[in-house]
C-alpha positions as CSV (number, residue, x, y, z in Angstrom):
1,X,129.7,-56.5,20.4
2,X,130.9,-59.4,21.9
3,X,134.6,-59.6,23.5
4,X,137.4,-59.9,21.7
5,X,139.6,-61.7,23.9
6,X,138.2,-64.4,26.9
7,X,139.2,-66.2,29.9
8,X,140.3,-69.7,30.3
9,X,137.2,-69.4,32.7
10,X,135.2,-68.7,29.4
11,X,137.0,-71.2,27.7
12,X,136.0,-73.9,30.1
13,X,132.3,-73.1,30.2
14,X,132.1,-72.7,26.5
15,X,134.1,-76.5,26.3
16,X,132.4,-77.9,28.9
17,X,136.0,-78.9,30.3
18,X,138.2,-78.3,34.0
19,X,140.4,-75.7,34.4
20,X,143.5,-78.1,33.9
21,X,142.2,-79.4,30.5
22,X,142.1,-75.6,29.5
23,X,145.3,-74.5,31.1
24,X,147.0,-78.0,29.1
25,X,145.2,-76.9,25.9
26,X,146.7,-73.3,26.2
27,X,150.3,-74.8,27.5
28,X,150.6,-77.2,24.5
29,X,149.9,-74.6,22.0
30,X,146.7,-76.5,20.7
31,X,145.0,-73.6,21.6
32,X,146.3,-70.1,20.9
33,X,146.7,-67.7,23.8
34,X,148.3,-64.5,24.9
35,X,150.1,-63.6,28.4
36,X,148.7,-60.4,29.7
37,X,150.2,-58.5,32.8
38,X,152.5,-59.1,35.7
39,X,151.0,-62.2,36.5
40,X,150.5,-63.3,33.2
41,X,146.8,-64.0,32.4
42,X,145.9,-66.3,30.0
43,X,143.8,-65.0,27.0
44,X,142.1,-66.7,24.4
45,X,141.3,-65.2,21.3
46,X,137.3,-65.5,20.6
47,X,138.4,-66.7,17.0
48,X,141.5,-68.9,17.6
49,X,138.9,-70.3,20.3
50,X,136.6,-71.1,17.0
51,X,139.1,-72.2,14.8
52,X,140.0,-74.3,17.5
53,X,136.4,-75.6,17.2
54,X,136.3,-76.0,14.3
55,X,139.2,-78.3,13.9
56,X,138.2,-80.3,16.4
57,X,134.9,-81.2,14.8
58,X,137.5,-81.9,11.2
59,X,139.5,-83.9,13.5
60,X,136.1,-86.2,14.9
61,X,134.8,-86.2,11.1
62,X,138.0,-87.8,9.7
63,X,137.9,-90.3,12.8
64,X,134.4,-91.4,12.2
65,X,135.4,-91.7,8.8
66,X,138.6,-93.9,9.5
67,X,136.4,-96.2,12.0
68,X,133.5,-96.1,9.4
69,X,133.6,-100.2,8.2
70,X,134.1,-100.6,5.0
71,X,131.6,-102.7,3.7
72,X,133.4,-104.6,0.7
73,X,131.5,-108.0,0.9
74,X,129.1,-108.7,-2.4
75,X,125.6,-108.1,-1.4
76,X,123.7,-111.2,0.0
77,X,120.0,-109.8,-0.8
78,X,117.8,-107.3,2.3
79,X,118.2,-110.8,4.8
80,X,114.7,-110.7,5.3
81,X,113.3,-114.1,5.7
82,X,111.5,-114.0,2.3
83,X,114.5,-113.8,0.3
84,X,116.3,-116.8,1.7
């Protein structure tokens, strides 16, 4: 059974990001994490850590979807050099 709760080391590997990217995401409260200890630990959910995920790739669809152009222009034939 995998682990229930993870590192912001696991968090960076799994991202593919630094240490201060992960530490900024937890800060912010983009990412949801718990204190643990004395020194207080940052842990990271394994599910807030894919929901987290998983709006990020809603976020980058709805982007690409915004900088999609808008073709609106009446069709001017396949401009292949037969049909001009």
């Amino acid at each position: 059974m995998p682990p229930r709760f993870l590192t912001l080391a696991d968090v960076t590997e799994i991202l593919n990001i630094s240490s201060p990217q992960a530490y900024a995401l937890v800060r912010s409260g983009e990412l949801p994490a718990i204190q643990i200890g004395g020194r207080g630990i940052w842990r990271v959910e394994a599910s807030e850590l894919e929901t987290y995920i998983q709006r990020m790739y809603a976020q980058s669809r709805a982007r690409a979807e915004v900088d999609r152009p808008q073709d609106d222009s009446p069709s001017l034939g396949s401009g292949r050099a037969e049909d001009l």
